[in-house]
OpenMM code with the backbone's topology and positions (N, CA, C; nanometers):
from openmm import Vec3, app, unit

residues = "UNK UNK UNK UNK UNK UNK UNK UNK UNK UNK UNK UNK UNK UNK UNK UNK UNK UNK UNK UNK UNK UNK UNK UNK UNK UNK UNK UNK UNK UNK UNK UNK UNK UNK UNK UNK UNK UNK UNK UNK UNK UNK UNK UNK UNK UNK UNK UNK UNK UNK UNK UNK UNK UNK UNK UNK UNK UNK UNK UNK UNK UNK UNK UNK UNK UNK UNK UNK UNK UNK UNK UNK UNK UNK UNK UNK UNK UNK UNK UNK UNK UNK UNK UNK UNK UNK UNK UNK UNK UNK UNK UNK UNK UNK UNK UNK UNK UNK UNK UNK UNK UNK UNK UNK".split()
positions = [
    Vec3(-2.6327, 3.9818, -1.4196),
    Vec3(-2.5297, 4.0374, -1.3341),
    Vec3(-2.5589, 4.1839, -1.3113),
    Vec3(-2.5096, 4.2339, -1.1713),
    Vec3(-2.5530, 4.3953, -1.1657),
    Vec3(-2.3905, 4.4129, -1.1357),
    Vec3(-2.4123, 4.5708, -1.1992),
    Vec3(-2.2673, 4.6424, -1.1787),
    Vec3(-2.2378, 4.7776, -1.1650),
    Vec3(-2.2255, 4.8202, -1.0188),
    Vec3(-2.2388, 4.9414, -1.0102),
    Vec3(-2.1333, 4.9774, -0.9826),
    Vec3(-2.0729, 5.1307, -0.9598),
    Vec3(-1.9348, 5.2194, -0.9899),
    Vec3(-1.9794, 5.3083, -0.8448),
    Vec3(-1.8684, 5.3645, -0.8107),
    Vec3(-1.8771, 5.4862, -0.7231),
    Vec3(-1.7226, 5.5829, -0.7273),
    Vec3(-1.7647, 5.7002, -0.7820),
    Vec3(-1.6400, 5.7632, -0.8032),
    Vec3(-1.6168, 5.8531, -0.6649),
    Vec3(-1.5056, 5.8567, -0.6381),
    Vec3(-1.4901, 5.9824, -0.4865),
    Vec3(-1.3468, 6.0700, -0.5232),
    Vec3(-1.3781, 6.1962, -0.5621),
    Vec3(-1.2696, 6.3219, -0.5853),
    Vec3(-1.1854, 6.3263, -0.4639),
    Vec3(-1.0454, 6.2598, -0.4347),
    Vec3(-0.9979, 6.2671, -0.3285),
    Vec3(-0.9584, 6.4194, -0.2819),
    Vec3(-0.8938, 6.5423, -0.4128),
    Vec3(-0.8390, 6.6022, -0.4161),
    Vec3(-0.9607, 6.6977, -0.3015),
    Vec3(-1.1213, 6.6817, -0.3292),
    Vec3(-1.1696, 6.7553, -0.2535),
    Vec3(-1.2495, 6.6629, -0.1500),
    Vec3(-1.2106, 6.5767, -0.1004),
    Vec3(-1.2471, 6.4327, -0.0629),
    Vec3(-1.4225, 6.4463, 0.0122),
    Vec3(-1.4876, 6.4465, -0.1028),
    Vec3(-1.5894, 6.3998, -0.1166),
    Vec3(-1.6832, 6.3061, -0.2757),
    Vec3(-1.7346, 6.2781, -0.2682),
    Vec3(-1.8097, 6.1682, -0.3641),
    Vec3(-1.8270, 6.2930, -0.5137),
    Vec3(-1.8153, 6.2350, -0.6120),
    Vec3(-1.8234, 6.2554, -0.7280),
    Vec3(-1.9428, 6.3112, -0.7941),
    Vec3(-2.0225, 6.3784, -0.8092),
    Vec3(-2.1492, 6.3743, -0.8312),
    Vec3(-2.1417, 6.4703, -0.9852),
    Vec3(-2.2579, 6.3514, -1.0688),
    Vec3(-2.2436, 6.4207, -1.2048),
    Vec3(-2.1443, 6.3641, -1.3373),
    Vec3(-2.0740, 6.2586, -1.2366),
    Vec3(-1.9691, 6.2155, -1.3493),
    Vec3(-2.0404, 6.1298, -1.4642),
    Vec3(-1.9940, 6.1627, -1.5878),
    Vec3(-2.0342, 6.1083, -1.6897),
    Vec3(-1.9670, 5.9420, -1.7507),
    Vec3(-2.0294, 5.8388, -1.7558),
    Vec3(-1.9796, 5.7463, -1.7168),
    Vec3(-2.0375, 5.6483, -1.8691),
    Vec3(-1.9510, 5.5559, -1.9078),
    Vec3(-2.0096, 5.5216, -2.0085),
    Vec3(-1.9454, 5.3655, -1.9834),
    Vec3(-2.0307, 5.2913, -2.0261),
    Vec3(-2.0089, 5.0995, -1.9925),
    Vec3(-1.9999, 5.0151, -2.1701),
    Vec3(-1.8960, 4.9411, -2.1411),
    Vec3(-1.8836, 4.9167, -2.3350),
    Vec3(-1.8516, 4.7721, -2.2841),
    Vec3(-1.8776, 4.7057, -2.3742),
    Vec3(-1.8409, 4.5516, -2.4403),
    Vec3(-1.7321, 4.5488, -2.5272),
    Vec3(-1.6361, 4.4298, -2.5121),
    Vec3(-1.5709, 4.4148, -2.6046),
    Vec3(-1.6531, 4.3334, -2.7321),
    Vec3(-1.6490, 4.3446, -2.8280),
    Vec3(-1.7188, 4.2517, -2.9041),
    Vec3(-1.5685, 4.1538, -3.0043),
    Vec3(-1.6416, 4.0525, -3.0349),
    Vec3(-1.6060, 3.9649, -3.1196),
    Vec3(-1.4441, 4.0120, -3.2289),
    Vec3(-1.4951, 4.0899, -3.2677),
    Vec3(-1.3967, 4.1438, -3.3680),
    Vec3(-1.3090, 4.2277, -3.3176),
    Vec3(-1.2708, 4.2361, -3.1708),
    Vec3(-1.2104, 4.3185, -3.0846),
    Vec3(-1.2576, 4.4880, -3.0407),
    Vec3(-1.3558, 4.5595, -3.1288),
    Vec3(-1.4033, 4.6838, -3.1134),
    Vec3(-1.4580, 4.6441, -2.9915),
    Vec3(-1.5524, 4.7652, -2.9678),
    Vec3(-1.6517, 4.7819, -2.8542),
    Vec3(-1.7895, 4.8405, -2.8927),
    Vec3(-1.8807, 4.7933, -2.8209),
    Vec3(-2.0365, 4.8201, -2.8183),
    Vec3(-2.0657, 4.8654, -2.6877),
    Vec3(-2.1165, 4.9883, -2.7032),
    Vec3(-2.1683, 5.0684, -2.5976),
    Vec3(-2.3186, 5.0429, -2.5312),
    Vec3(-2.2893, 4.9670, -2.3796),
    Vec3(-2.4582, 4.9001, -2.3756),
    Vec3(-2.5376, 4.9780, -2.3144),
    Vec3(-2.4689, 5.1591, -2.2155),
    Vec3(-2.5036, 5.2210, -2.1435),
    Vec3(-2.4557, 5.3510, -2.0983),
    Vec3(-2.4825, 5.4351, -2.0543),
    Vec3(-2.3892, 5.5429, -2.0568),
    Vec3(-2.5417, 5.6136, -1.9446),
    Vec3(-2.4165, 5.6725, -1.8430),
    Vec3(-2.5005, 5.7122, -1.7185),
    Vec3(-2.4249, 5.8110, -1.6124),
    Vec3(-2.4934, 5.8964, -1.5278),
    Vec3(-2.3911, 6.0314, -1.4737),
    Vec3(-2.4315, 5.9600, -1.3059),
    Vec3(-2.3298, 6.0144, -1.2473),
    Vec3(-2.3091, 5.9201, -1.0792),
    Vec3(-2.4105, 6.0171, -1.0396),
    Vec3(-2.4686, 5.9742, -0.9304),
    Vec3(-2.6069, 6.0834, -0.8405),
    Vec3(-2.5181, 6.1227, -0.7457),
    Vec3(-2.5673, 6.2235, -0.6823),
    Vec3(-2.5096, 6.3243, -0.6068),
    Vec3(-2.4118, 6.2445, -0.4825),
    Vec3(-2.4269, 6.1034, -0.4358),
    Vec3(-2.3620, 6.0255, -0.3119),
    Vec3(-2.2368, 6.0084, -0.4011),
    Vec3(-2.1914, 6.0141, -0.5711),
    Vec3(-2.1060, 5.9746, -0.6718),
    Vec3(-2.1478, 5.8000, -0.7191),
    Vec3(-2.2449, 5.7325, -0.7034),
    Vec3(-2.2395, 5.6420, -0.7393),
    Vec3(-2.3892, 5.6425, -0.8484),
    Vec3(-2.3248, 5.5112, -0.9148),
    Vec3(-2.4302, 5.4199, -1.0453),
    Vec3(-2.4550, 5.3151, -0.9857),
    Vec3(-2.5788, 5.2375, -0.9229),
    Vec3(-2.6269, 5.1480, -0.9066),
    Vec3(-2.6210, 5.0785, -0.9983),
    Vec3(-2.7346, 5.0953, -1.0843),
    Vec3(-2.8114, 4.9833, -1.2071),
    Vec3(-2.7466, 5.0958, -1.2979),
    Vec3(-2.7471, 5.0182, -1.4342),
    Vec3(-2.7108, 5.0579, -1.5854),
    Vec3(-2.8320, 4.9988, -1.6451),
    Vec3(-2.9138, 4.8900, -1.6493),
    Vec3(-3.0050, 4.8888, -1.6912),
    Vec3(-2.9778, 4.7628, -1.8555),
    Vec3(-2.8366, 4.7496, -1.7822),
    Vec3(-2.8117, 4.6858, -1.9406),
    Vec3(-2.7301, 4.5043, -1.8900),
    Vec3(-2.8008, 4.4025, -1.9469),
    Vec3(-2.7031, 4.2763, -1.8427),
    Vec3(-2.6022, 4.2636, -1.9010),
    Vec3(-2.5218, 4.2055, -1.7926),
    Vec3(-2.3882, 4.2234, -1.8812),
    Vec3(-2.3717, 4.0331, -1.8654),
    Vec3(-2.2437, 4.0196, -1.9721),
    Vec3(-2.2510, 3.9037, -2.0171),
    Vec3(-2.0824, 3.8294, -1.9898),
    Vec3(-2.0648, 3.6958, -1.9869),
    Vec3(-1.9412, 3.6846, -1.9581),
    Vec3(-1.9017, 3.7368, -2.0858),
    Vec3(-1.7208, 3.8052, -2.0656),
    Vec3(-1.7239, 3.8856, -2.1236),
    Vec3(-1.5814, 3.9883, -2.0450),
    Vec3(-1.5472, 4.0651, -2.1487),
    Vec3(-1.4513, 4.1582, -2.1186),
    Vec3(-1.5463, 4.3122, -2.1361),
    Vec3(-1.5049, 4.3574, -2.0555),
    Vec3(-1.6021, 4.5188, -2.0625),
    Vec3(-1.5384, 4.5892, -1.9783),
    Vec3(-1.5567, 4.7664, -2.0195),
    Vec3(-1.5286, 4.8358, -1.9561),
    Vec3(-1.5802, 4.9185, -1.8966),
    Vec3(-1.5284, 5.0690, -1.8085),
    Vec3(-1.6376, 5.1687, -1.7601),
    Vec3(-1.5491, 5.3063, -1.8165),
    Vec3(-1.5876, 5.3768, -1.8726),
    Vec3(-1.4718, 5.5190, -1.8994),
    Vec3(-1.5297, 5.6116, -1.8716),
    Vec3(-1.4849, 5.6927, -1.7567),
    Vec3(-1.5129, 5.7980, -1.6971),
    Vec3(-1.4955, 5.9352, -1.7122),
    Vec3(-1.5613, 6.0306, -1.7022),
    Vec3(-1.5528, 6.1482, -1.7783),
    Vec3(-1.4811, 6.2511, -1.6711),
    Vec3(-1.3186, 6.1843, -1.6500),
    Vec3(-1.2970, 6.3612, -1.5424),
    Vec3(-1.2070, 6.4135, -1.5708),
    Vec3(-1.2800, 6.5488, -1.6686),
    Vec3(-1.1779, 6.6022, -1.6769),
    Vec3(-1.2648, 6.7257, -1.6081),
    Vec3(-1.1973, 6.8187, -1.5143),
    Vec3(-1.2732, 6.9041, -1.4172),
    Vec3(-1.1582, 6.8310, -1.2981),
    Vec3(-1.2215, 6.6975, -1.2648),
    Vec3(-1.1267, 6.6463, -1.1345),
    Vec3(-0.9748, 6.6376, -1.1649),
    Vec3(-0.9419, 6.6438, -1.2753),
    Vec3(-0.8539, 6.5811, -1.3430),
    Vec3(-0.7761, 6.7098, -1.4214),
    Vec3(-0.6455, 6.7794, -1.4605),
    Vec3(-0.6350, 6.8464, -1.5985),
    Vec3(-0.5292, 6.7143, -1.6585),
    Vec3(-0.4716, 6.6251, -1.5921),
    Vec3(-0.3749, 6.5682, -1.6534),
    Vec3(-0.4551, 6.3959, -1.7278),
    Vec3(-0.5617, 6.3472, -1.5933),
    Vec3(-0.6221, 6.2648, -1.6997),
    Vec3(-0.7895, 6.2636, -1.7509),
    Vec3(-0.8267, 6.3114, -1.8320),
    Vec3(-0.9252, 6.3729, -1.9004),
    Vec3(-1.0664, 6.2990, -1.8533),
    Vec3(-0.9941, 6.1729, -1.9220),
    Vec3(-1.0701, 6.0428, -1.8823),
    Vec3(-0.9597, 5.9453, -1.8322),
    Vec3(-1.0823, 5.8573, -1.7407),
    Vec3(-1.0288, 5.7223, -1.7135),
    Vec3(-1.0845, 5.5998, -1.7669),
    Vec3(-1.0223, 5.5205, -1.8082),
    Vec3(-1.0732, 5.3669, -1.8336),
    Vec3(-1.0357, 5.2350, -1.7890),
    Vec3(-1.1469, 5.1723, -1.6875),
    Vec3(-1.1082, 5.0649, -1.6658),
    Vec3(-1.2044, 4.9422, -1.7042),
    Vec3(-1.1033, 4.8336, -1.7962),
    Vec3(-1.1174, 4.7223, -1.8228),
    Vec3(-1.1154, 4.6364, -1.7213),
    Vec3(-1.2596, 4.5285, -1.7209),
    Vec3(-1.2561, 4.4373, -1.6297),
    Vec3(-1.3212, 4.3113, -1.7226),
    Vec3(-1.3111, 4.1613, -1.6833),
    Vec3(-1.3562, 4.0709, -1.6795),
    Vec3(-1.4558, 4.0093, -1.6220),
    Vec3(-1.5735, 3.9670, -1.6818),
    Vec3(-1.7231, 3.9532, -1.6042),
    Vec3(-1.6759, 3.7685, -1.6656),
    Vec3(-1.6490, 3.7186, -1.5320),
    Vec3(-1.6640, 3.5561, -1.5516),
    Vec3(-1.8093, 3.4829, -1.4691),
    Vec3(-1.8508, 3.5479, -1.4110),
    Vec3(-1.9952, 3.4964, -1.3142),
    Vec3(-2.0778, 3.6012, -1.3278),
    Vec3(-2.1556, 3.5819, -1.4417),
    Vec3(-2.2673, 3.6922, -1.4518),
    Vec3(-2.3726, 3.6759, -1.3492),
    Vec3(-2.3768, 3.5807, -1.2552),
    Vec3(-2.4845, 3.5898, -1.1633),
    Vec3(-2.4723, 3.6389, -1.0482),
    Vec3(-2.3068, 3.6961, -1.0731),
    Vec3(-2.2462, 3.7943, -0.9189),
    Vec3(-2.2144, 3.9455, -0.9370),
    Vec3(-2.2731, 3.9875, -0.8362),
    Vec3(-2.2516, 4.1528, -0.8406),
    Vec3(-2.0916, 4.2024, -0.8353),
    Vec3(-2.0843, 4.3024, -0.9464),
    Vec3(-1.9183, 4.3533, -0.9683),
    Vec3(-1.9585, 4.4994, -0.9227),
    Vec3(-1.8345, 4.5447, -0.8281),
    Vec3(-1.8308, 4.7202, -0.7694),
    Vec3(-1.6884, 4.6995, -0.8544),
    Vec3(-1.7025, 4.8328, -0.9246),
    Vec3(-1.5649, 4.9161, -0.9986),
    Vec3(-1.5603, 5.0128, -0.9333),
    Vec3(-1.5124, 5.0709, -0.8142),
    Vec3(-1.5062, 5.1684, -0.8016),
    Vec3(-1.3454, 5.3086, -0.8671),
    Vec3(-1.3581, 5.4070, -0.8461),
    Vec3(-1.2842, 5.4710, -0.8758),
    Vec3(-1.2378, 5.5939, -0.7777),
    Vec3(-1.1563, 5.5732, -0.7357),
    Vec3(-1.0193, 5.7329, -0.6423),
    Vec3(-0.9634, 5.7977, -0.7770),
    Vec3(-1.0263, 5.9426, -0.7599),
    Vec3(-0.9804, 6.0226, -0.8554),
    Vec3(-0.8854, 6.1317, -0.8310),
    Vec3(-0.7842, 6.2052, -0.7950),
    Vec3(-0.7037, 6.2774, -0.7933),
    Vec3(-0.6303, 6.3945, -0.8954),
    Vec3(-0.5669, 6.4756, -0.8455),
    Vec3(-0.5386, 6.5443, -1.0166),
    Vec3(-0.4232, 6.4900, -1.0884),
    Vec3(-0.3479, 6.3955, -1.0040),
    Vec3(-0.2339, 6.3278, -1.0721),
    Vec3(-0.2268, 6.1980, -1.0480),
    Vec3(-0.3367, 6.1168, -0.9954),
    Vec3(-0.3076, 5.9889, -0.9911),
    Vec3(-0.4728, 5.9442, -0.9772),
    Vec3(-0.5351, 5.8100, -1.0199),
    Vec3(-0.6626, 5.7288, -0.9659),
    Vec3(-0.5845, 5.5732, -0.8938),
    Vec3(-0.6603, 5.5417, -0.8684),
    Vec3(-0.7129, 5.3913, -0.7968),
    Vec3(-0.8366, 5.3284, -0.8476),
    Vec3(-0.8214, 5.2320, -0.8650),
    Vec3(-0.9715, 5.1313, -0.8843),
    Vec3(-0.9521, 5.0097, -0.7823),
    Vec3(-1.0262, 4.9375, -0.8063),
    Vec3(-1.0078, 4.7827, -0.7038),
    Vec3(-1.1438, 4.7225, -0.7932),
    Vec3(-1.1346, 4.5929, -0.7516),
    Vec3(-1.2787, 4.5029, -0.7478),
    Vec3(-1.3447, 4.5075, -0.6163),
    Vec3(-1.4268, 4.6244, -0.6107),
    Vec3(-1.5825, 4.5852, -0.4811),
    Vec3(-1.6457, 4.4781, -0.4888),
    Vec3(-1.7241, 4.5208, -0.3542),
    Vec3(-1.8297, 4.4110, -0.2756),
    Vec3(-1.9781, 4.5061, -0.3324),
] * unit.nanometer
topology = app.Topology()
chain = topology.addChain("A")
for resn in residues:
    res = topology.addResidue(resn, chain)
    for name in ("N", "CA", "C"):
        topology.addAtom(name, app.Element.getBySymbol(name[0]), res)
């Protein structure tokens, strides 16, 4: 499965570039295992992580605090049920509110 992110700073409404981005597994015993950790390129997006992901609960937690003073980071939990289909997480960042959705 591939799974790429694209963050966009509405507050200065252009693309994210630099964000520090980290991709985790839930594992078995309910913790998490970190399979990747990667900064958006200058358009704000992560293509490849480099890591497959598996059916499975996983997340992406995003590093904005700069875009952000009220939320530091963001984290969103998603569900990978068809690892042979491409998942977009994207993220709308603001200084008092985000958005995510499931992309194409």
């Amino acid at each position: 499965m591939s799974l790429s992110t694209h963050v966009l700073d509405a507050a200065k409404g252009l693309p994210a570039a630099g964000v520090a981005v980290r991709l985790d597994r839930r594992a078995a015993d309910g913790g998490w295992t970190t399979l990747a950790e990667a900064r958006t390129e200058a358009d704000g997006r992560i293509r490849e992580w480099g890591a497959a992901l598996e059916t499975g609960v996983h997340r992406l937690t995003f590093d904005t605090a700069g875009m952000s003073d009220f939320y530091p980071e963001v984290t969103v939990a998603f569900t990978v049920t068809d690892p042979g289909r491409h998942l977009h997480v994207p993220l709308l960042i603001s200084p008092y509110a985000y958005s995510t959705y499931r992309g194409s």
